[in-house]
GUVEXGU-231673 format. One record per atom (N, C-alpha, C, O, CB): residue in one letter; x, y, z. Coordinates in pm, whole numbers, plus 32768, in hexadecimal, padded with zeros to 4 digits. Glycine has a CB too. Example, Ala and Ser with C-alpha at 12.3 -4.5 7.8 and 13.67 -1.06 7.14 Angstrom:
BEGIN
A85277DC7830C;A84CE7E3E830C;A85287EB6830C;A85907EB4834E;A846B7E418389;S85057F1F82C4;S85577F9682CA;S850A80038313;S853D80728324;S85807FC4823C;
end
This chain:
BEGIN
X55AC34AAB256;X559A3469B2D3;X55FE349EB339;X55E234EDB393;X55A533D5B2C2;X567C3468B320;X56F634AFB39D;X56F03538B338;X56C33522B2C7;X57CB344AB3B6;X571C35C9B358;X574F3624B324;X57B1362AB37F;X577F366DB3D9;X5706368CB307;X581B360FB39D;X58A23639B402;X58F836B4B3CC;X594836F8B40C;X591535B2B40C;X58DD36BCB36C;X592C3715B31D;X58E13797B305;X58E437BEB290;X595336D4B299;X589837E9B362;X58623861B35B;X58A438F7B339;X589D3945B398;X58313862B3C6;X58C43912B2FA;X58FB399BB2DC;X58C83A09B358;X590C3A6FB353;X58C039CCB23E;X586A3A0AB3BB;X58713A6AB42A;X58DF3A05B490;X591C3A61B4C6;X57BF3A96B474;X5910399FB4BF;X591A396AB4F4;X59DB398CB4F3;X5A2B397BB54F;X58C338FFB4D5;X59F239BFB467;X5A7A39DEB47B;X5A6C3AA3B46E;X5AC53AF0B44A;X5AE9397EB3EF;X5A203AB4B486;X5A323B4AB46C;X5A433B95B516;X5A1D3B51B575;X59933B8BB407;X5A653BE8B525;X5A773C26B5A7;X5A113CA7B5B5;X5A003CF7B559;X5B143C52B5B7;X59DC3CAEB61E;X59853D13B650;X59C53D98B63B;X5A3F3DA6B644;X59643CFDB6E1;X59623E0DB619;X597F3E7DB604;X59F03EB3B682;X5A623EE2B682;X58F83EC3B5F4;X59703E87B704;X59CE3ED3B790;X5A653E83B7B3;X5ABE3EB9B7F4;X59613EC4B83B;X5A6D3E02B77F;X5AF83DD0B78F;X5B583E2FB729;X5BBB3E6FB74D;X5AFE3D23B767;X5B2D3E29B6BE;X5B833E64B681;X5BB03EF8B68C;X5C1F3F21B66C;X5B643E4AB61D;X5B3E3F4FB6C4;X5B523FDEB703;X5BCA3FBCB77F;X5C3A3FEEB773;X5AA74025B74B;X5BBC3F97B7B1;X5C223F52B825;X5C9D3F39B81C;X5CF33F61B86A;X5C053EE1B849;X5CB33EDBB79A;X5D223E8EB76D;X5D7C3F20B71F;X5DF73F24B71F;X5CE83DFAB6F7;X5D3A3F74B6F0;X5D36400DB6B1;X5D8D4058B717;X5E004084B70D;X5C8F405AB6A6;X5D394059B775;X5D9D40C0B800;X5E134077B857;X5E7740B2B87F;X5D2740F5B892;X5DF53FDFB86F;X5E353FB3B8C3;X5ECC3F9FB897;X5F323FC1B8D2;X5DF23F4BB8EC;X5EBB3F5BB819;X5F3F3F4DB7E6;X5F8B3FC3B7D9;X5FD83FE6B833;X5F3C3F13B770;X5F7E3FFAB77D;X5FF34089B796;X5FE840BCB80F;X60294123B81C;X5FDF4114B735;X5FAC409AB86D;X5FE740F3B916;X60314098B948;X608D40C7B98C;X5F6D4120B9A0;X602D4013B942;X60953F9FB978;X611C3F92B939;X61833F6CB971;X60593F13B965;X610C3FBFB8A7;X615C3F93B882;X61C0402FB8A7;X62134038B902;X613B3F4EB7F8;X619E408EB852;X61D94119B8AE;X622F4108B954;X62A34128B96C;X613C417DB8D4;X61A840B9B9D4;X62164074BA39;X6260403ABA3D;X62B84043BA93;X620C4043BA78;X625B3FD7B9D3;X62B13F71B9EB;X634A3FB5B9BA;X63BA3FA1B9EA;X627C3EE4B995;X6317401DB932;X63D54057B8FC;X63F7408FB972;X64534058B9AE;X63F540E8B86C;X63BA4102B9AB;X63D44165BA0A;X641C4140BA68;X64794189BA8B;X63704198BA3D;X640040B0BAB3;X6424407BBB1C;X6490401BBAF3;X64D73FF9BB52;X63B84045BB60;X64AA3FF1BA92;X65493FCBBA4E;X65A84002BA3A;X66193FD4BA46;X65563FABB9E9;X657F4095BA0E;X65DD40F1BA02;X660D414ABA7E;X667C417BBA94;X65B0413EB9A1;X65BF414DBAAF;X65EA4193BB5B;X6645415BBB87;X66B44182BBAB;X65884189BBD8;X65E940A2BB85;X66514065BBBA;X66EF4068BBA9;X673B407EBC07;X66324005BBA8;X6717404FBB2C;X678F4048BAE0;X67D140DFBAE9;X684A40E5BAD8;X676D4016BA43;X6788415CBB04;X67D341B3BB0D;X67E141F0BBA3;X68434232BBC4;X67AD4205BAAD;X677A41D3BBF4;X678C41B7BC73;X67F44170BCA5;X684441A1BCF5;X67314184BC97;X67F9411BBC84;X686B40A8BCC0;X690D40D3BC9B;X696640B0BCE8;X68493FFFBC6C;X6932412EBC0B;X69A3413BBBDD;X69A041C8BC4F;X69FA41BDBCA2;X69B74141BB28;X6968421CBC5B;X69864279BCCE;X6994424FBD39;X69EE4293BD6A;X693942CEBCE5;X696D41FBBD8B;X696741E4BE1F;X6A184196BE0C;X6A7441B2BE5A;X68BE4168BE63;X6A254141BDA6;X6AB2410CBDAD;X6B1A416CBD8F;X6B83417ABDCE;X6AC5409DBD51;X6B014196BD4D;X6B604223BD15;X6BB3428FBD87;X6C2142C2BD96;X6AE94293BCC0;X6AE94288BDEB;X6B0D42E0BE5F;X6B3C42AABEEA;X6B5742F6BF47;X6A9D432DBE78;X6B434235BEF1;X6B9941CDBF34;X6C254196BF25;X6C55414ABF78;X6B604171BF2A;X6C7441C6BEA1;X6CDF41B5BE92;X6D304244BEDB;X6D1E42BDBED4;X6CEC4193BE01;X6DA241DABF2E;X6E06423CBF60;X6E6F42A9BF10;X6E92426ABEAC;X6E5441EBBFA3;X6EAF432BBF0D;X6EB04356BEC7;X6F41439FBEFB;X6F4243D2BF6B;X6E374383BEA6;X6FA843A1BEB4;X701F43EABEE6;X70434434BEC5;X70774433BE56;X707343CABEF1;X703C44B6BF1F;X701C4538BECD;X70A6458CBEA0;X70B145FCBE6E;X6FB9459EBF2E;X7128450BBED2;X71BE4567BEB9;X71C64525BE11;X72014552BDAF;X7273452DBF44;X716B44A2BE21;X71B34489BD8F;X713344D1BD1C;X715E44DFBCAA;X71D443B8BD6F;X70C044F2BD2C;X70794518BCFE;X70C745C5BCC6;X70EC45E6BC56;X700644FCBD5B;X70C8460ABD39;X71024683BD1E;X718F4676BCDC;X71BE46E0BCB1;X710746CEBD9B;X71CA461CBCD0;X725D45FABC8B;X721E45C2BBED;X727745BCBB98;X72CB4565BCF5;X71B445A4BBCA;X71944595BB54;X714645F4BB21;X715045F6BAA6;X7166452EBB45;X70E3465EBB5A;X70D446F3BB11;X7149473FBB14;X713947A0BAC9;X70694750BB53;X71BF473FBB4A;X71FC47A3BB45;X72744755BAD3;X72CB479EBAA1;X722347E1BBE2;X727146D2BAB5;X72A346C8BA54;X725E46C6B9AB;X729146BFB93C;X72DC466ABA7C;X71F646CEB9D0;X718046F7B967;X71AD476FB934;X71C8477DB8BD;X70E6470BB9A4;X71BC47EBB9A7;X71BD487CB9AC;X721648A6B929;X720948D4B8B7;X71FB48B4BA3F;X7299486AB9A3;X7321488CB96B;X73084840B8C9;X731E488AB869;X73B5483FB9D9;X72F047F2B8B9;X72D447BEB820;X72A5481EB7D2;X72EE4854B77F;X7270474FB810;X720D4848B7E5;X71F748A4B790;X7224492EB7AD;X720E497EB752;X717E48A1B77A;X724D4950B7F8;X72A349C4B832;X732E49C5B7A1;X73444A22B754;X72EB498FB8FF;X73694956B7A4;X73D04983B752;X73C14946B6C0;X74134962B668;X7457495FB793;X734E48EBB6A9;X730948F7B5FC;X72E149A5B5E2;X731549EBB58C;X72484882B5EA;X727749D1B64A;X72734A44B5F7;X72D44AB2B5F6;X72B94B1FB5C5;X72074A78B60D;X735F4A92B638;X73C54B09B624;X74004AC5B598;X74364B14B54A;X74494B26B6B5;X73FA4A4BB577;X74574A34B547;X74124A6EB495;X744F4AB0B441;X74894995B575;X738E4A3CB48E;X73164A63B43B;X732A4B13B42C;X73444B37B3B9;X72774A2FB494;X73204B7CB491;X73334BE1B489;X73B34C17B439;X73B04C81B3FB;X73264BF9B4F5;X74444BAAB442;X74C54BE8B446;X74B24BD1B376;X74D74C26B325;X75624B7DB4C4;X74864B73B35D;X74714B43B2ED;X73F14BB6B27D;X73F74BCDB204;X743F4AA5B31D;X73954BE2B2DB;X735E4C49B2A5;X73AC4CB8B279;X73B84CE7B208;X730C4C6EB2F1;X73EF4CE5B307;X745C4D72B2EB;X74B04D46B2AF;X74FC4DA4B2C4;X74A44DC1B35B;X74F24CFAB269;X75644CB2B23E;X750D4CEFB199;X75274D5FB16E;X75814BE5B27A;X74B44C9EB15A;X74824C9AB0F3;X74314D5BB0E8;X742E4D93B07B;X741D4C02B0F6;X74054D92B14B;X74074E16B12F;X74934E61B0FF;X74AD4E8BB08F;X73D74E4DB1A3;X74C84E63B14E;X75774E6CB152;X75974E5EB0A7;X75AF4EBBB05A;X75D34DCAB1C0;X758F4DE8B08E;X75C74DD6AFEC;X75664E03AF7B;X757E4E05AF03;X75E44D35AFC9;X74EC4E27AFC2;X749F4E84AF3B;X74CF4EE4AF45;X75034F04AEDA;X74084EA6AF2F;X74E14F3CAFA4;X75054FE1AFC3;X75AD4FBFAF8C;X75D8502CAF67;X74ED5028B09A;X75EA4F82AF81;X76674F85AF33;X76394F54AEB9;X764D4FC0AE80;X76E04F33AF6B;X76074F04AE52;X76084EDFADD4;X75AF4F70AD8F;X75BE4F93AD1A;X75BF4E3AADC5;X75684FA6ADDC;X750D5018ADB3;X75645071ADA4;X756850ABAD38;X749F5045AE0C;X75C25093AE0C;X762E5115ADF9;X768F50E9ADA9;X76D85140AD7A;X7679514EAE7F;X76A75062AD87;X771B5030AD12;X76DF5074AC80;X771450B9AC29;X77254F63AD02;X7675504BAC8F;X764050AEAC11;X7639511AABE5;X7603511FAB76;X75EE50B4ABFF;X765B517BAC0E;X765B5215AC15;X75C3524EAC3C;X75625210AC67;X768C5253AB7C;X75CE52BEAC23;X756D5331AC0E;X753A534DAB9C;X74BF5354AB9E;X759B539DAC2E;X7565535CAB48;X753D5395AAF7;X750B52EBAAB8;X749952FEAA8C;X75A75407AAB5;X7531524FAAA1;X74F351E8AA82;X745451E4AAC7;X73F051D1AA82;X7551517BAAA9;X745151F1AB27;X73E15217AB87;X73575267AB6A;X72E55239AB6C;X741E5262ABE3;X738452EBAB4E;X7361534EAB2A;X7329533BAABB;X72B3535FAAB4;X73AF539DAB2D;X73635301AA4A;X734452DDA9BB;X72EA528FA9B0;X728552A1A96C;X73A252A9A974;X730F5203AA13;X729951A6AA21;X722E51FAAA68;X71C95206AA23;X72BC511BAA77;X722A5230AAD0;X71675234AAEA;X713652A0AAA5;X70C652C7AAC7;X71245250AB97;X718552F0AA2C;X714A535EA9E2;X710F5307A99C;X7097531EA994;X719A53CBA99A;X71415280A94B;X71105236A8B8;X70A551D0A90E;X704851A0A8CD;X71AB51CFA847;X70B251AFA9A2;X70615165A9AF;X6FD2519CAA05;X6F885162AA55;X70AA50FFA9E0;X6FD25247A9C0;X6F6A5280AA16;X6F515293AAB8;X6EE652C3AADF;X6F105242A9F2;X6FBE5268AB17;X6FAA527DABA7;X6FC55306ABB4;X70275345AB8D;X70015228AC03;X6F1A5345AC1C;X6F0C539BAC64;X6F42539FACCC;X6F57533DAD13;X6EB453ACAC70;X6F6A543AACF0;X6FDB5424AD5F;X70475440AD75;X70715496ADC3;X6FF653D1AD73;X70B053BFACF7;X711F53E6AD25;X718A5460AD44;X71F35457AD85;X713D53B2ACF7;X715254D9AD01;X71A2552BACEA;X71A65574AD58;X720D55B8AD5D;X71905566AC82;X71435585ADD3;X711E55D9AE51;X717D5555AE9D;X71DB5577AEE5;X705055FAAE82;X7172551BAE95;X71E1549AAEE8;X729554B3AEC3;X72F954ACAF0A;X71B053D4AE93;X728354CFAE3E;X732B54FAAE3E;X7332557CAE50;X73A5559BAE6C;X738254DFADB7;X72DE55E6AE4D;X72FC5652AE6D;X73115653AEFB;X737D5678AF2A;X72A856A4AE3F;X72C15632AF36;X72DF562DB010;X737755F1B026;X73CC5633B063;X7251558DB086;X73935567AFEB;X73DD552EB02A;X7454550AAFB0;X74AC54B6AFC0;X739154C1B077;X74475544AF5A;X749A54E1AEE0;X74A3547EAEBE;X743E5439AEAF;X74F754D4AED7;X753A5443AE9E;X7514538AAE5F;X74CE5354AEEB;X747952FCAEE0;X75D05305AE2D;X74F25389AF7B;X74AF52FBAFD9;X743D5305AFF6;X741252B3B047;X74E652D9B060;X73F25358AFCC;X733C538FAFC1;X7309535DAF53;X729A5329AF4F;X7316543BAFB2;X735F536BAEE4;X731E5309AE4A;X73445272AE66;X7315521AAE1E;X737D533CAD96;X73905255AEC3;X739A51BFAED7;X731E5181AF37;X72C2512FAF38;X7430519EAF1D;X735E51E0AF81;X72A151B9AFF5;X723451A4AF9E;X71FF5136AF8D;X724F5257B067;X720F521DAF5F;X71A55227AF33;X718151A3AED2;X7114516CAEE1;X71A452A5AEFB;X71F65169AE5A;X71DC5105AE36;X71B5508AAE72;X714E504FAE52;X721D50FDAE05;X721B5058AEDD;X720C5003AF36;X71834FFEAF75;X71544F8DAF86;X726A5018AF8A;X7137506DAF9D;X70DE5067AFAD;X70325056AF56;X6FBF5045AF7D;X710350ABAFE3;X70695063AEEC;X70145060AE7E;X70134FAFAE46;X6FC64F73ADFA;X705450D9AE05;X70904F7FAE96;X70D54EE3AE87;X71074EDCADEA;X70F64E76ADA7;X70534E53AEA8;X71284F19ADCF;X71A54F53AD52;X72234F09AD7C;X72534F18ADEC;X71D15016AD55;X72614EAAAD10;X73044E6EAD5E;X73424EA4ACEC;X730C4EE0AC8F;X73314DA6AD7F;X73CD4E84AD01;X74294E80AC75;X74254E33AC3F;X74764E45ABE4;X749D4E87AC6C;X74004DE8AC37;X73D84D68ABD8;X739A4D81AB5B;X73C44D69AAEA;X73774D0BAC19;X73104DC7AB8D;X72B24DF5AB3A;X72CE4E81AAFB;X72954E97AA90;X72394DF3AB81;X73094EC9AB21;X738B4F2CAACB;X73B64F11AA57;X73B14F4EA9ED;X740F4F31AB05;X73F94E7BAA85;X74674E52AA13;X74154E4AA99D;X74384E7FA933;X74BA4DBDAA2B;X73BD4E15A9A9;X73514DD2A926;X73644E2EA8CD;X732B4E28A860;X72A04DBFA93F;
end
């Protein structure tokens, strides 16, 4: 007698739902787009409205400068420092310790390196091969 409860009656039309298909993801797409502008819009316009003093500005890159200006001398002095004490622990060793080691440990090379320059051409040459005295001693 009553049917109130029709199963077409809760269902939605094909063309609503083609609709509901396009409309939503293009609104919703506006709606981020225009939040986010906003919020990054707004941090520029304030950003570019703040007054700006350019003696103390330039007094804080140039203390930036000088900062890393004298980390990397100081970084550098510490490199040559630690070159410095290989090229002495290498020549503490002799020549002929040297010599002995890269014959038994097969390095090509060394011998055109001490022939040019002697012990400080077989030291280069190790150093450069990253050979220390350390690994000598063994």
């Amino acid at each position: 007698m009553f049917n109130l409860f029709n199963c077409s009656a809760f269902e939605t039309s094909t063309s609503v739902q083609a609709i509901n298909d396009v409309l939503f993801p293009v609104v919703l797409f506006v709606v981020i787009f225009w939040l986010m502008c906003e919020i990054f819009l707004i941090d520029v316009a304030v950003e570019g409205n703040l007054p700006v003093d350019e003696e103390f500005t330039n007094g804080i890159v140039q203390t930036q400068i000088d900062k890393d200006n004298s980390s990397q001398k100081a970084e550098d002095d510490r490199i040559g420092s630690d070159v410095d004490t290989g090229h002495q622990n290498l020549k503490a060793l002799g020549t002929r310790k040297l010599r002995d080691f890269c014959r038994n440990s097969k390095i090509k090379g060394y011998a055109s390196a001490y022939n040019r320059r002697g012990l400080d051409g077989l030291v280069e040459f190790l150093l450069t091969k990253q050979i220390y005295a350390h690994q000598i001693e063994q």
